[in-house]
C-alpha positions as CSV (number, residue, x, y, z in Angstrom):
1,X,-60.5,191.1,-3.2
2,X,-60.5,188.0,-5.3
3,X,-58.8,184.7,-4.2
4,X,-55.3,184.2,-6.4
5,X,-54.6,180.4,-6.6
6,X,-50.7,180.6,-5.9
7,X,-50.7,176.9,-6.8
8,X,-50.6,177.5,-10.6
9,X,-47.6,179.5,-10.0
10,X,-44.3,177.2,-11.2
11,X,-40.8,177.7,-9.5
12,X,-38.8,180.3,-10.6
13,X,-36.2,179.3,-13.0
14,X,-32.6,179.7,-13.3
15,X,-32.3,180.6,-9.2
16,X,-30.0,178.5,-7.2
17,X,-31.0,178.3,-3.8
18,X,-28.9,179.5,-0.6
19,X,-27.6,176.3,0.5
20,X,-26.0,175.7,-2.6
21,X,-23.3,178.8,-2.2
22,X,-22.5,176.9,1.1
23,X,-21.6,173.9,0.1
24,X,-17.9,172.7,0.0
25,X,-15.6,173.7,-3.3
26,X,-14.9,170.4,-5.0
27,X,-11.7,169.9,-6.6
28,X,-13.1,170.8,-10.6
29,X,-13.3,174.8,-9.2
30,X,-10.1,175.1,-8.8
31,X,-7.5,175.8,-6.1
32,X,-6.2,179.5,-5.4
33,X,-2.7,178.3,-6.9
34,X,-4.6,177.5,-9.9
35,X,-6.7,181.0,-9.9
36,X,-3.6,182.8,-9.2
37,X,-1.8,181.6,-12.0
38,X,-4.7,181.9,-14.8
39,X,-5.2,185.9,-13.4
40,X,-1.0,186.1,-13.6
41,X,-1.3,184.6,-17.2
42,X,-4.1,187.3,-18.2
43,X,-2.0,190.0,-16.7
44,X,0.8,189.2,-18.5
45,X,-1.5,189.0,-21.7
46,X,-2.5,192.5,-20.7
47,X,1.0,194.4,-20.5
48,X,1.4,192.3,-24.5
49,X,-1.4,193.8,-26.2
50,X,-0.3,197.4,-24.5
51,X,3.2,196.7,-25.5
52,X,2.6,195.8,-28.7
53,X,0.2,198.6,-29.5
54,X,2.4,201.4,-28.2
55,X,5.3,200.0,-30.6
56,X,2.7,200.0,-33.3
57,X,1.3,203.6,-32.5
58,X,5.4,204.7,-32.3
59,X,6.3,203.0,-35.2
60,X,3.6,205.0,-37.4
61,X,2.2,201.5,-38.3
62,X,-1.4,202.2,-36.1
63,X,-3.2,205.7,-36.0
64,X,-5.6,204.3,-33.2
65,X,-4.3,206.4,-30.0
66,X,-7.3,206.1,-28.3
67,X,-7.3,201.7,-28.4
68,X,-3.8,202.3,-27.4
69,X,-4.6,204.4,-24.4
70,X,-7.3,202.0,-23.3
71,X,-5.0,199.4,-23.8
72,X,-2.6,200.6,-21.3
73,X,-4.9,201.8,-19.0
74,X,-6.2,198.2,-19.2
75,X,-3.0,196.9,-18.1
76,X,-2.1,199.6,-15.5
77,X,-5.5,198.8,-13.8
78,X,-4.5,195.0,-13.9
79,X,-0.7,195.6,-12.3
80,X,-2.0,198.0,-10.0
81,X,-4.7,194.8,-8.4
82,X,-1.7,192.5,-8.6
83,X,0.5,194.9,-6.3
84,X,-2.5,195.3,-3.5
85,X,-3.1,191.5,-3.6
86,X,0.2,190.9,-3.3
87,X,0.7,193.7,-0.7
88,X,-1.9,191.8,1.5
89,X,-0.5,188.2,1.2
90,X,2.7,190.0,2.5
91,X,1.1,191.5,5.3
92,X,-1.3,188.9,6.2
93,X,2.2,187.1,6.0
94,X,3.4,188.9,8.4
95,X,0.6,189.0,10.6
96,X,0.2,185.5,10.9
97,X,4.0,185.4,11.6
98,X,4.0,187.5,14.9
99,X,0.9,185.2,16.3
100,X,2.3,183.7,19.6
101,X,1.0,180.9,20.2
């Protein structure tokens, strides 16, 4: 077996090391308040584009029932995350709330 010289072999690129993910979020990430809005906001842009492309596919004005399903499966999916998320906030609420201490 020859001898490889691992020496001429450069660092990997474009790989953070571990430590990094342990560090401290600074304040330009972004609170949860902040993230909770933003994913509210897309949401909300969500159920539009559905709305708006069901009164286009009733109105005769789009033939494209297929974007239109996708559309509103798209925002079902969405609503359907924001209920469970919610649902645990409420019961990690209430959880927190029967701690004696």
């Amino acid at each position: 077996m020859s001898d490889i010289n691992l020496a001429s072999i450069g660092p990997v690129s474009g790989v953070k090391p571990a430590a990094d993910a342990l560090k401290p979020k600074t304040a330009e990430q972004g609170t949860f308040s902040e993230w909770l809005s933003q994913s509210l906001s897309e949401v909300d842009h969500l159920q539009q584009i559905s709305d708006n492309a069901a009164q286009k596919l009733i109105s005769g004005e789009s033939k494209d029932i297929h974007g239109t399903m996708i559309a509103m499966q798209k925002s079902g999916i969405a609503l359907d995350l924001v209920v469970e998320i919610r649902n645990k906030v409420i019961a990690a609420y209430e959880e927190v709330k029967r701690m004696q201490f």
